[in-house]
C-alpha positions as CSV (number, residue, x, y, z in Angstrom):
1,X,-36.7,31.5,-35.2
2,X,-35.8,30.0,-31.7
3,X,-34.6,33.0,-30.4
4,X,-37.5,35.3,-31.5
5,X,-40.0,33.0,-29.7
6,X,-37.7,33.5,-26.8
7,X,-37.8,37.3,-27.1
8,X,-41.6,36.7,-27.4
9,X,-41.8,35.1,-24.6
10,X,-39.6,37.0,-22.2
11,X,-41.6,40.5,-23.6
12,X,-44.4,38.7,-22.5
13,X,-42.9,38.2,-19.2
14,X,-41.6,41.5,-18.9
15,X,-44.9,42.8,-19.8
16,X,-46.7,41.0,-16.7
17,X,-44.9,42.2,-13.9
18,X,-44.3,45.8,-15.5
19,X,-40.4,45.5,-16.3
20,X,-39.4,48.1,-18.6
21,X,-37.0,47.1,-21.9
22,X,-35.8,47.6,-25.1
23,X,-35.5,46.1,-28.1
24,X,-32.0,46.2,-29.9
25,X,-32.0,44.9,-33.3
26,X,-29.0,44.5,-35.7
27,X,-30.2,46.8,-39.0
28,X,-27.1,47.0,-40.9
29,X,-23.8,45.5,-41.3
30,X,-20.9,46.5,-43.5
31,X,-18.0,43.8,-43.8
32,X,-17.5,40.7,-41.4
33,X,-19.5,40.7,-38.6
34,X,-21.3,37.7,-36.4
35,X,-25.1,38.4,-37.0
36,X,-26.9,39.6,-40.0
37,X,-29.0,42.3,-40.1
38,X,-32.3,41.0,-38.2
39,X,-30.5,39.6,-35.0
40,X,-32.5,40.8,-32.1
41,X,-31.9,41.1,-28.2
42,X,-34.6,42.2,-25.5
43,X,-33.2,44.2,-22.8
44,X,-34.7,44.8,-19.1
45,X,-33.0,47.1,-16.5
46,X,-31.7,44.6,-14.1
47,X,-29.5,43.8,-16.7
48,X,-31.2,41.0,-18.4
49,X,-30.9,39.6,-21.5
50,X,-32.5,37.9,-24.1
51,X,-32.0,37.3,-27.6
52,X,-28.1,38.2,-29.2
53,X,-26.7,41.1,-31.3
54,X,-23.2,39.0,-31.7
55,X,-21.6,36.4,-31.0
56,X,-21.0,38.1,-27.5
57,X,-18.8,41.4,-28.1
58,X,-21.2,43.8,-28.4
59,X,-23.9,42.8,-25.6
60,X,-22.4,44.3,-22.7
61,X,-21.7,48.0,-24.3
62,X,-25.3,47.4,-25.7
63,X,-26.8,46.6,-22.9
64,X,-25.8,50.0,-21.3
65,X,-26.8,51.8,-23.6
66,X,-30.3,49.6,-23.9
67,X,-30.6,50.8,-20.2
68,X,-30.2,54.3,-21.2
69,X,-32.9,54.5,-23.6
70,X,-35.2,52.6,-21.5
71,X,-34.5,55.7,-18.7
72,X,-34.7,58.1,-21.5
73,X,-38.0,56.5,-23.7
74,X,-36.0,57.6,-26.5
75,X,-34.6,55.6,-29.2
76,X,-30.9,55.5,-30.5
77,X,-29.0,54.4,-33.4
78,X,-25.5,52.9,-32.4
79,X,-22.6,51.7,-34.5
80,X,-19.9,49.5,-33.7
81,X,-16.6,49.7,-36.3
82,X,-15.1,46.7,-35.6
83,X,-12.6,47.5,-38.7
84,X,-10.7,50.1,-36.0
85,X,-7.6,48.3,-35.0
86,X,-8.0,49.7,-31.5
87,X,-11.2,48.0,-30.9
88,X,-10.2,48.4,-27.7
89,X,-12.6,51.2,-26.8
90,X,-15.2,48.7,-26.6
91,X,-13.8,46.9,-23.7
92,X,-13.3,43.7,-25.9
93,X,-11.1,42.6,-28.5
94,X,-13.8,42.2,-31.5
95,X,-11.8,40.8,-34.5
96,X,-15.0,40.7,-36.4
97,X,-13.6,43.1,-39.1
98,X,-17.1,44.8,-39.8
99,X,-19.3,47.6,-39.0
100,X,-22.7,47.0,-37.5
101,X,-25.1,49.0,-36.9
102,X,-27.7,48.4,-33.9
103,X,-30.8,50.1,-33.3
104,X,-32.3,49.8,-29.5
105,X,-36.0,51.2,-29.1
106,X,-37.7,51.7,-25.8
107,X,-40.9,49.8,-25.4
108,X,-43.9,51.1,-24.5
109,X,-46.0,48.2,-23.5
110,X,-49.5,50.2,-24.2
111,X,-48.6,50.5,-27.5
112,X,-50.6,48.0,-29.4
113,X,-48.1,48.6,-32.3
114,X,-44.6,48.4,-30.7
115,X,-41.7,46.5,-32.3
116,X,-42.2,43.7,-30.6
117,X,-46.4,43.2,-31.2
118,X,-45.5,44.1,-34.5
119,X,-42.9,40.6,-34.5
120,X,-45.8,38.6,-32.4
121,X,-48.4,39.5,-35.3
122,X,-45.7,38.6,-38.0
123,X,-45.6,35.2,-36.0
124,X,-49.3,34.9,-35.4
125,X,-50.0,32.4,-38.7
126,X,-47.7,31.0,-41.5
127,X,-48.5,33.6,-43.7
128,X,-45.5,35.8,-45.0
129,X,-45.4,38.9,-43.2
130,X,-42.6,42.5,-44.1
131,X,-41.6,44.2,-41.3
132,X,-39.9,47.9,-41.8
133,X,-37.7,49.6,-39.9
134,X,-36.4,53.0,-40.3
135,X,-32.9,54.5,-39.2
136,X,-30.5,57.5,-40.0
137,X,-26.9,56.8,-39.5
138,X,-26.1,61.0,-40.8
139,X,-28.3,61.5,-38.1
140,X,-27.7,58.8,-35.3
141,X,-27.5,61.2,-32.8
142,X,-31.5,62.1,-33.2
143,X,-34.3,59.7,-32.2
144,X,-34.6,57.5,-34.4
145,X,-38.0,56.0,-36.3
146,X,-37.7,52.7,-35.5
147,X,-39.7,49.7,-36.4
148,X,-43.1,50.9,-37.6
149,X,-44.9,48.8,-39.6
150,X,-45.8,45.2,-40.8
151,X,-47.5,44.0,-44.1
152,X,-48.8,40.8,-43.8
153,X,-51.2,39.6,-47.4
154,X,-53.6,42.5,-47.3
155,X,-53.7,43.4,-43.7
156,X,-51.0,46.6,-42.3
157,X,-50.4,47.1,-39.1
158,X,-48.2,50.3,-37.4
159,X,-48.0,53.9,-37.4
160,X,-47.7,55.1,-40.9
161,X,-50.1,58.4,-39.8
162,X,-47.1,59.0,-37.8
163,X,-44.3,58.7,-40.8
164,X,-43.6,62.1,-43.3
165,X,-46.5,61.3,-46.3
166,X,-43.4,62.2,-49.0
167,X,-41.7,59.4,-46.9
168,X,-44.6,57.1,-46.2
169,X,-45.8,57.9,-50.7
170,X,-42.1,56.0,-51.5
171,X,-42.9,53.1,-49.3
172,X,-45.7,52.3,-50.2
173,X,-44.3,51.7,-53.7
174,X,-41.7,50.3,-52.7
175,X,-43.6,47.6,-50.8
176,X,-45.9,47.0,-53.8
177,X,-42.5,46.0,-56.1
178,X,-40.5,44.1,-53.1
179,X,-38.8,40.7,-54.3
180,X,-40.0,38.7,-51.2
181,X,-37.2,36.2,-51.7
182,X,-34.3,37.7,-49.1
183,X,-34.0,41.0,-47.1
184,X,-33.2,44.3,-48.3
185,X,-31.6,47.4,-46.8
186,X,-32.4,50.7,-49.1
187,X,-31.8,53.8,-48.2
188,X,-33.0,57.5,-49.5
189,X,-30.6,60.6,-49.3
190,X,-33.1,62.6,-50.6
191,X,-35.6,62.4,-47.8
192,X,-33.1,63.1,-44.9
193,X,-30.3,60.7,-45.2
194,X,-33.4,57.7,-44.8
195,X,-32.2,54.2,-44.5
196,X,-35.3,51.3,-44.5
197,X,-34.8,47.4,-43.4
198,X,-37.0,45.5,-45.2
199,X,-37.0,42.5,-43.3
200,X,-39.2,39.3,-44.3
201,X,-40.4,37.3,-41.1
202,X,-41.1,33.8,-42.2
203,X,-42.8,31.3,-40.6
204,X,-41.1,28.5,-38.4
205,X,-40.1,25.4,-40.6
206,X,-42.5,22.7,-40.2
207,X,-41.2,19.6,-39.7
208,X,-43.3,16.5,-40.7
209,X,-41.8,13.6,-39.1
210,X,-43.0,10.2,-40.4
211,X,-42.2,7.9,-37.7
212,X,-42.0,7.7,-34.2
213,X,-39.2,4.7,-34.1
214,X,-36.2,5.2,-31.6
215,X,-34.1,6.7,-34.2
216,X,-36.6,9.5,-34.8
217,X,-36.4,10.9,-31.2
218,X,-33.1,12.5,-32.0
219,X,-34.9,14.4,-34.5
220,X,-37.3,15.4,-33.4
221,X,-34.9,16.9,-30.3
222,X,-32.6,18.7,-33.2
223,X,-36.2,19.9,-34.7
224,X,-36.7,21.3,-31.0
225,X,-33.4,22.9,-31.2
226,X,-33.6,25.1,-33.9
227,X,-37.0,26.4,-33.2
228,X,-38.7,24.5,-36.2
229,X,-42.8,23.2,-35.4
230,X,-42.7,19.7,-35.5
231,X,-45.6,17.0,-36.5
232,X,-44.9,13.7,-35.6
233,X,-47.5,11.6,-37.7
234,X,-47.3,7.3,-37.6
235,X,-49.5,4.2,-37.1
236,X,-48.6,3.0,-33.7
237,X,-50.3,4.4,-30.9
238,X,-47.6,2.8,-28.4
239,X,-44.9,4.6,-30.4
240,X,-46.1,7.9,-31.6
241,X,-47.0,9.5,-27.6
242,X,-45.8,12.7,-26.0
243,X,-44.2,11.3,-23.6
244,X,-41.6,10.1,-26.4
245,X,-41.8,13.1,-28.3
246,X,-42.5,15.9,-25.6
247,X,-41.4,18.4,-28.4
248,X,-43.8,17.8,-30.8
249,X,-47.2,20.5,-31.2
250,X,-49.1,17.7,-32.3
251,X,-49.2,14.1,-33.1
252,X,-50.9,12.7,-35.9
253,X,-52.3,8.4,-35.4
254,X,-53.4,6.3,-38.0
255,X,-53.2,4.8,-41.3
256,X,-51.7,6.0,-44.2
257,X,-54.5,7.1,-46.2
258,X,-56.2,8.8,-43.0
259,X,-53.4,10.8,-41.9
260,X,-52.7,12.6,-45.5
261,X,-56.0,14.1,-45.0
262,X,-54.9,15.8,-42.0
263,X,-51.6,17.3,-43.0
264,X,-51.1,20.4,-44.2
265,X,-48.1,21.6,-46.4
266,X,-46.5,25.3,-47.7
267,X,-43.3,26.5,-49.1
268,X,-41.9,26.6,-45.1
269,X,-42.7,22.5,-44.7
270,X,-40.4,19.8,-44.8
271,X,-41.3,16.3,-44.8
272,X,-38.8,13.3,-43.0
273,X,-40.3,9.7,-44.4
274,X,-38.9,7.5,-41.9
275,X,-41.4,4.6,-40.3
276,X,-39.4,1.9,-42.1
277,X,-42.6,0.7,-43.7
278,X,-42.7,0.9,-47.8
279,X,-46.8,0.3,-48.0
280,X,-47.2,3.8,-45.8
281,X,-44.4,5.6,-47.4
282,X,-45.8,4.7,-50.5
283,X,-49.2,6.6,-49.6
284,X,-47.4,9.4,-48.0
285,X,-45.3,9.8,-50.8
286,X,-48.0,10.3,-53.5
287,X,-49.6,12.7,-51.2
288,X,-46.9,14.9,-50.8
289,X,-46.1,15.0,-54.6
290,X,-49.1,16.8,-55.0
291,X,-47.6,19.9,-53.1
292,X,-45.5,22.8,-53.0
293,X,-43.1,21.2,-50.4
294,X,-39.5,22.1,-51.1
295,X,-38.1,19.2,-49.3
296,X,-39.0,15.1,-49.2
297,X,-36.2,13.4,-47.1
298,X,-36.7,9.7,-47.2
299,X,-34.6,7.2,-45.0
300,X,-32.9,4.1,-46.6
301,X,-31.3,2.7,-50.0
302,X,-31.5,4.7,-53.1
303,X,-33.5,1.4,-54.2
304,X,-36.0,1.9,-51.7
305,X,-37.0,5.1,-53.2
306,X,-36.7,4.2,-56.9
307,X,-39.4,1.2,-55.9
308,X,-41.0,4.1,-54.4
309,X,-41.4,6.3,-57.4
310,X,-41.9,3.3,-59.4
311,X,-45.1,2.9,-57.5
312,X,-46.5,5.7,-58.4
313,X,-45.5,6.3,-62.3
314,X,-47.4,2.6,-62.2
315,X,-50.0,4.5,-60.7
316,X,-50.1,7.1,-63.7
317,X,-48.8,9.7,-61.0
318,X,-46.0,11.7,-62.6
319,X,-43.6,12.2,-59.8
320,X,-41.0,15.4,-59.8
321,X,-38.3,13.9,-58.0
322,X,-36.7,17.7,-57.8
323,X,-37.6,17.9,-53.9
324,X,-36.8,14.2,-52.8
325,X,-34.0,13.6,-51.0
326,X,-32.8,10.1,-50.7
327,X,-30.7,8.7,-49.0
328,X,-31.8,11.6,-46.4
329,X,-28.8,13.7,-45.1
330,X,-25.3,15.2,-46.2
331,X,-22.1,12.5,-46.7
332,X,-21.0,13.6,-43.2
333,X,-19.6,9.9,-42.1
334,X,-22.9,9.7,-39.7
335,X,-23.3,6.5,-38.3
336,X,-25.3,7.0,-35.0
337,X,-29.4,8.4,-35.2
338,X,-27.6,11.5,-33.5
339,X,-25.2,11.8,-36.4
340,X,-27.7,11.2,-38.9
341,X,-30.6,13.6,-37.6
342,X,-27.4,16.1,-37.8
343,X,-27.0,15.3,-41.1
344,X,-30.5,15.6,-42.0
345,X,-30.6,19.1,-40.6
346,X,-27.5,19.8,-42.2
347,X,-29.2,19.1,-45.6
348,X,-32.5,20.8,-44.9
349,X,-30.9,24.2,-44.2
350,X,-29.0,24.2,-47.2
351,X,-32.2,23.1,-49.6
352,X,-33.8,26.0,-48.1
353,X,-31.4,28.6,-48.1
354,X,-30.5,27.6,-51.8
355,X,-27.0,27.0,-50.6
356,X,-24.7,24.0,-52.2
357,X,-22.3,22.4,-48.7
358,X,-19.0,22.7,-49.0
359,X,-16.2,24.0,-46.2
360,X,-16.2,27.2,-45.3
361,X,-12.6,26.8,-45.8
362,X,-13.0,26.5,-49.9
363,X,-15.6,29.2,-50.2
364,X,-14.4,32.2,-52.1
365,X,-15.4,35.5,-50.8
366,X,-17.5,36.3,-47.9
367,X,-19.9,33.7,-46.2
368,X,-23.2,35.8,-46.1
369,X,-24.6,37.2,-49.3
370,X,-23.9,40.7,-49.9
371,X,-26.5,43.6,-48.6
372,X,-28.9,42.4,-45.8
């Protein structure tokens, strides 16, 4: 999400003082490779940069050819075999053992409806948004679609007068039945060797920090990091200031049962229960317990949280304890606040991406899941 808000930006830049780019995005990948399908780099034609396609093979070659399209204002499908012993011929020794595919679109910056203000109004709220992009690899060598249109709830944005109505008649079905759970790369021989990304832009995680002691400013700097929103929400007004937390989009003062009015919770929100004070926790707690909040990290003994939920049964609250996470963080050996906001982070990306930690090492088969 980080990086996106950096290509944002940088478009935005590049947009003001009339630099011409384009936009190469990762569509598909066969094998090993780097980056999944989705990775995204912004290209100007002084060269730079924004954004990554791999983990650094492929962005000089791309770059080239990025520079090329911006000169010809005409898009291009390029793949990169990485499974060819001689990969050589790319100027680098890849090692990746894959085959990606890269599509890099010139953008026109009058065009209300060009890839990238079609990723800034994904981005816009926290709503869900599907974002499609059409490619040919039979037919690399021709211009290629590209990235024309974005669902978001019942608005559609893009250029679907634009797409072939036998073409544009499938989608539209196809969107209707799309399992909005993970990406999806489908493809349609019969309508001219068609390939279509369907590619789910979530919004940032939201991190709702609860506490603003000395051992939460490494978190909230890790939150920074990885390009999640954080909310830094606590009862000291000496503690909870953005001059301590610089990072934070907003900061939430008061007691308790004031700030639970204020907060606001989806599927993408996280909440971190660390002030080190049971009587607010306590509050907090029975709050969050009435959302859809996939993750409830809470700091200290498992006793602590037991008394916790204890509380609250007393209360005649029934409490799912399905999303709490206590003691907060993976078994990593973390002894330091830097250690343990790692291990928090840790833990959060794997509750979210449904994955169970364990070494790379020990997994069997590939590490990404199979298709996009």
């Amino acid at each position: 999400m980080k990086e996106l808000k950096q290509i944002l930006t940088a478009y935005q830049f590049a947009k003001e003082e009339n630099r011409q780019v384009a936009l190469a995005t990762v569509v598909k990948v066969v094998g090993s490779a780097y980056r999944r399908p989705g990775a995204r780099m912004l290209v100007d034609l002084e060269g730079q940069l924004t954004g990554a396609i791999s983990g650094g093979c492929l962005e000089g070659d791309a770059l080239r050819k990025a520079q090329a399209v911006i000169f010809q204002q005409k898009s291009m499908l390029v793949t990169y075999d990485t499974t060819d012993e001689d990969d050589q011929k790319f100027g680098v020794g890849l090692g990746c053992n894959g085959i990606i595919h890269v599509l890099i679109e010139p953008i026109d910056f009058n065009d209300p409806t060009n890839p990238v203000e079609l990723i800034q109004e994904a981005l816009k709220d926290r709503n869900l948004g599907l974002l499609l992009t059409i490619f040919s690899i039979p037919n690399s060598r021709s211009a290629q679609i590209g990235t024309v249109f974005l669902k978001k709830g019942i608005h559609e944005f893009g250029k679907v007068k634009e797409l072939d109505p036998q073409l544009w008649l499938r989608l539209k079905h196809e969107i209707q039945s799309f399992d909005q759970n993970q990406n999806e790369i489908r493809s349609y021989p019969e309508l001219g060797e068609i390939s279509v990304f369907f590619e789910l832009v979530k919004p940032p995680v939201r991190v709702l920090l609860f506490g603003a002691g000395n051992d939460t400013i490494p978190v909230a700097r890790m939150a920074d990091l990885l390009g999640f929103e954080l909310i830094v929400i606590d009862g000291r007004k000496n503690l909870a200031t953005a001059g301590r937390f610089p990072q934070s989009k907003e900061i939430i003062l008061g007691p308790a049962d004031e700030v639970v009015e204020k907060i606001e919770t989806d599927i993408h929100t996280v909440a971190l229960l660390m002030t080190h004070n049971f009587e607010y926790e306590a509050v907090i707690l029975e709050k969050l317990q009435q959302s859809m909040i996939p993750y409830i990290g809470i700091l200290g003994p498992k006793k602590k949280t037991e008394k916790l939920i204890d509380r609250l049964q007393n209360k005649g609250i029934e409490v799912s304890e399905e999303n709490i996470y206590a003691p907060i963080g993976l078994d990593i050996g973390a002894e330091t606040s830097e250690e343990i906001a790692l291990s928090i982070f840790a833990e959060i990306k794997a509750v979210l991406n449904k994955k169970q930690p364990i070494f790379l090492r020990e997994k069997i088969g590939p590490i990404h899941e199979k298709g996009a």
